[in-house]
C-alpha positions in Angstrom: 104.6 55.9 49.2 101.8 55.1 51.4 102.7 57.5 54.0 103.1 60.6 51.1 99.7 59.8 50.1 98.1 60.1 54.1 99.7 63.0 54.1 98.8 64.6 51.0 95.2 63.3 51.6 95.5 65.4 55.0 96.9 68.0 53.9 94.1 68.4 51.1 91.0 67.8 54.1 92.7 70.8 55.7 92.4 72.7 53.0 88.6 72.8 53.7 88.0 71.7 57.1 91.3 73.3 59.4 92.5 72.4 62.6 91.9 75.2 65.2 94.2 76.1 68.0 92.2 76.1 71.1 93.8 79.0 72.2 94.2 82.2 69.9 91.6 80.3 67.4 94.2 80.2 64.4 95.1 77.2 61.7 97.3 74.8 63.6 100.0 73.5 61.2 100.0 69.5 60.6 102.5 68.9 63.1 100.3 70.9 65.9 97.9 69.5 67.9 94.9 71.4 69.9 97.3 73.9 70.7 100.0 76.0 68.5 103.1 76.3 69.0 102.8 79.9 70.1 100.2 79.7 72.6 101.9 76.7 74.6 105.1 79.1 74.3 103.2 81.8 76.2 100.5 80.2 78.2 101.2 80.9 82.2 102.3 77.9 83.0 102.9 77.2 87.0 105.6 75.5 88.6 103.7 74.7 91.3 104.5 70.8 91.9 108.4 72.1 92.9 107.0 74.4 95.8 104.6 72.9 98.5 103.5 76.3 99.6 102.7 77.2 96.4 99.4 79.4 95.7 97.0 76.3 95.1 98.3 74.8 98.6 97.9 78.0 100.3 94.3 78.7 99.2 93.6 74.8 100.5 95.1 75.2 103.8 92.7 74.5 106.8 89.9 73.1 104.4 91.2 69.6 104.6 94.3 67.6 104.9 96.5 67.1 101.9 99.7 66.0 101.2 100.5 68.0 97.6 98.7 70.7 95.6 99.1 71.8 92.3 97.5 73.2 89.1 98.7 73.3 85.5 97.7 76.9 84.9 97.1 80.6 86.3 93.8 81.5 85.0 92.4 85.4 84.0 89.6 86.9 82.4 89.7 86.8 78.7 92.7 84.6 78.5 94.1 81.7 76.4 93.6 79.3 79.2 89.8 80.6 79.6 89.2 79.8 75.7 91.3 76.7 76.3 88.9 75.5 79.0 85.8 76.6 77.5 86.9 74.3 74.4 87.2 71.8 76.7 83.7 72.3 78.7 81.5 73.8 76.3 82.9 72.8 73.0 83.0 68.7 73.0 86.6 69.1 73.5 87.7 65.9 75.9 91.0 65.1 73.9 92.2 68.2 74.6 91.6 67.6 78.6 93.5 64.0 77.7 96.4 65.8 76.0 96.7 68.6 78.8 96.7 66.5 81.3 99.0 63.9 79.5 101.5 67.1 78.9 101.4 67.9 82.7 102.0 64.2 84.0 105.2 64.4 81.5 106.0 67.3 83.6 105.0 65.5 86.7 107.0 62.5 86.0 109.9 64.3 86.3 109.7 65.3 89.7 109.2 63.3 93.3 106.0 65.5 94.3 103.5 63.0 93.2 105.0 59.9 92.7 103.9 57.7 95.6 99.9 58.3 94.5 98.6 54.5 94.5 95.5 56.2 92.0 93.7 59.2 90.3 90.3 59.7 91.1 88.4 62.2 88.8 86.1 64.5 90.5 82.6 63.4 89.4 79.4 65.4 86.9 75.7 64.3 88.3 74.4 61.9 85.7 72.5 64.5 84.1 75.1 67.2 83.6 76.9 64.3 82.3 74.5 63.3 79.9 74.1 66.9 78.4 77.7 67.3 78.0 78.1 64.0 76.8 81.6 63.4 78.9 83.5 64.4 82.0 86.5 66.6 81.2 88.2 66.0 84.7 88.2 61.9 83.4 89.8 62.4 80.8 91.8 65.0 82.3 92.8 62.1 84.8 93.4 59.8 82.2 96.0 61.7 80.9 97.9 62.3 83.8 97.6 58.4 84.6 99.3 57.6 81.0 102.4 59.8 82.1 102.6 59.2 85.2 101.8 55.0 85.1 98.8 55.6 87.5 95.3 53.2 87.6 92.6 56.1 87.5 89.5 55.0 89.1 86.6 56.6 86.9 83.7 55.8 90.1 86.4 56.3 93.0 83.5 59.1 93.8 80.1 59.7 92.4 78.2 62.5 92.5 74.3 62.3 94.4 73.5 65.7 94.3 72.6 67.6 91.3 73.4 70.8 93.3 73.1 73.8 90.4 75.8 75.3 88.5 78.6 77.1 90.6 79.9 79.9 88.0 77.7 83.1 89.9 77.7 82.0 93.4 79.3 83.6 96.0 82.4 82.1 98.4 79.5 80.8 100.9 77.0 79.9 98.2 79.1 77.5 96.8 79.9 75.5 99.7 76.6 75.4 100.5 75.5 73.9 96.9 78.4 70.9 97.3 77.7 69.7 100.8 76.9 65.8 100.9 76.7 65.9 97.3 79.2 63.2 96.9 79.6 59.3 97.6 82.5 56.8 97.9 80.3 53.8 96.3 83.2 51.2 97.2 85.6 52.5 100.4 87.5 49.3 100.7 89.0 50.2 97.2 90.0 53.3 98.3 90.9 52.5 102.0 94.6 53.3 103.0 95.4 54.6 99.4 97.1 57.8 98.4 94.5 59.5 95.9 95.2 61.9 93.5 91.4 64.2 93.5 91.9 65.6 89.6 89.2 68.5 89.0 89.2 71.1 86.3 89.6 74.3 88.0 89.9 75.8 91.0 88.0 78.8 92.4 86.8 78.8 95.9 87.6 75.3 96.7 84.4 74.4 97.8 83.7 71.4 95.1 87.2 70.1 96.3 86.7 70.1 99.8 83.6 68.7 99.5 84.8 65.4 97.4 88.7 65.3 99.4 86.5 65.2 102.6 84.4 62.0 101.4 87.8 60.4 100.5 89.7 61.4 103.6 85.9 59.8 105.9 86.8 56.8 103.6 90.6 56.4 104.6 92.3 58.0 101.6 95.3 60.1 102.0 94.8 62.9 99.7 96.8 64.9 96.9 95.0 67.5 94.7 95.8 68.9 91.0 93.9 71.2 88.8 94.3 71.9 85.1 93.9 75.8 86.9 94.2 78.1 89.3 91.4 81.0 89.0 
C-alpha cells in the first residue's frame, strides 16, 4: 500500500514538474532516469576499452606514457552527447556524470582492460571555477566508475594551481600553453608505484591530459586514461 501511494504521489509531481531526458529534452517515463530509453539506444557509443589502438590511444601517442585509453562517447556538433555534457557542465547536472560514468564502469567491469588500476584520480577545477560551478563533474564522473568497477577514487590525487583561462576557443598550441605547470601532486607517496586511472570529461587536443598524466607519471604513477568523450 505504501509503495502504491509513492508512486501515485510521483506520478502526480510529474504531472507538474517532469523529468527531462538530458538528451533529446523530452518527458522521461518513471522508470527512466537522465536519459530515455531512446537516446541511450542511439547514442554513439565506443568500444574503445576492447581495442588498445583505438582512436583515444592514437591521438595520445607520443604525449606521454600510458598503459590504456578510452572514452565513453564520439562527440559532434549539435549532438545528443554535446546536450548531454552541457547538462552536466552548465546545467548543475553532477548525477548525471555519476550515472554515466557508473554505466561505463558496468561496461568496464566486464572486460580485463582496466582492471589492475590500484585508483581513480579525477582531473581537478581551480578553486574558483569550482566554486562557480559549485561541483567537479570529472569527480563525480570518477565516482561512478569507482562504484562499478570497486576502485578507491582519490578526490585530491591532483590539484589544480593555475587558474589558466577557459580552453573552449583556443588553438592546438594555445591550449598547451594555458595547462603547463598548472597542476600539483599535493601527497606523491600516496600515489607512488600505483596504477592511476586520470578520469577527465572530454577530450579535444589532449593538452589538459598531458599536462596532469605528466605530474602523476614525475610522481611515480603508472598511468591509464578514460573520458566520458572523444571530440
Amino acid at each position: 500500500m505504501r509503495n502504491q501511494l509513492f508512486l501515485y504521489l510521483s506520478d502526480f509531481v510529474a504531472l507538474f514538474f517532469p523529468k527531462i531526458c538530458a538528451g533529446c529534452g523530452h518527458v522521461l517515463v518513471s522508470q527512466e532516469r537522465y536519459i530515455c530509453t531512446s537516446c541511450l539506444f542511439h547514442l554513439p557509443i565506443t568500444d574503445f576499452h576492447l581495442d588498445l589502438n583505438n582512436q583515444v590511444a592514437r591521438q595520445l601517442w607520443g604525449k606521454f606514457h600510458f598503459e590504456h585509453a578510452s572514452a565513453l562517447f564520439l562527440l559532434r556538433q549539435d549532438s545528443r552527447v554535446e546536450r548531454i555534457l552541457y547538462q552536466i557542465k552548465y546545467a548543475n547536472q553532477p548525477q548525471l556524470a555519476y550515472f554515466l560514468g557508473r554505466k561505463y564502469g558496468e561496461t568496464l567491469s566486464n572486460s580485463h582492460t582496466f582492471q589492475d588500476v590500484d585508483v581513480i584520480v579525477p582531473v581537478p577545477l581551480h578553486k574558483k571555477k569550482l566554486k562557480k560551478r559549485g561541483y567537479n563533474q570529472s569527480f563525480y564522473l570518477a565516482k561512478g566508475l569507482g562504484i562499478a568497477l570497486s576502485k578507491p577514487v582519490l578526490e585530491h590525487g591532483l590539484t589544480r594551481v593555475g587558474e589558466g583561462t577557459s580552453q573552449t576557443k583556443k588553438s592546438r598550441l594555445e591550449r598547451y600553453d594555458n595547462v603547463q605547470d598548472v597542476f600539483f601532486c599535493p601527497d606523491e607517496t600516496i600515489l607512488a608505484d600505483k596504477h592511476v586511472l586520470l578520469v577527465d570529461d572530454v577530450l579535444t587536443t589532449g593538452a589538459t591530459l598531458t599536462a596532469a598524466a605528466e605530474k602523476l607519471i614525475a610522481a611515480g604513477c603508472r598511468i591509464s586514461v578514460l573520458t566520458l568523450a572523444r571530440a
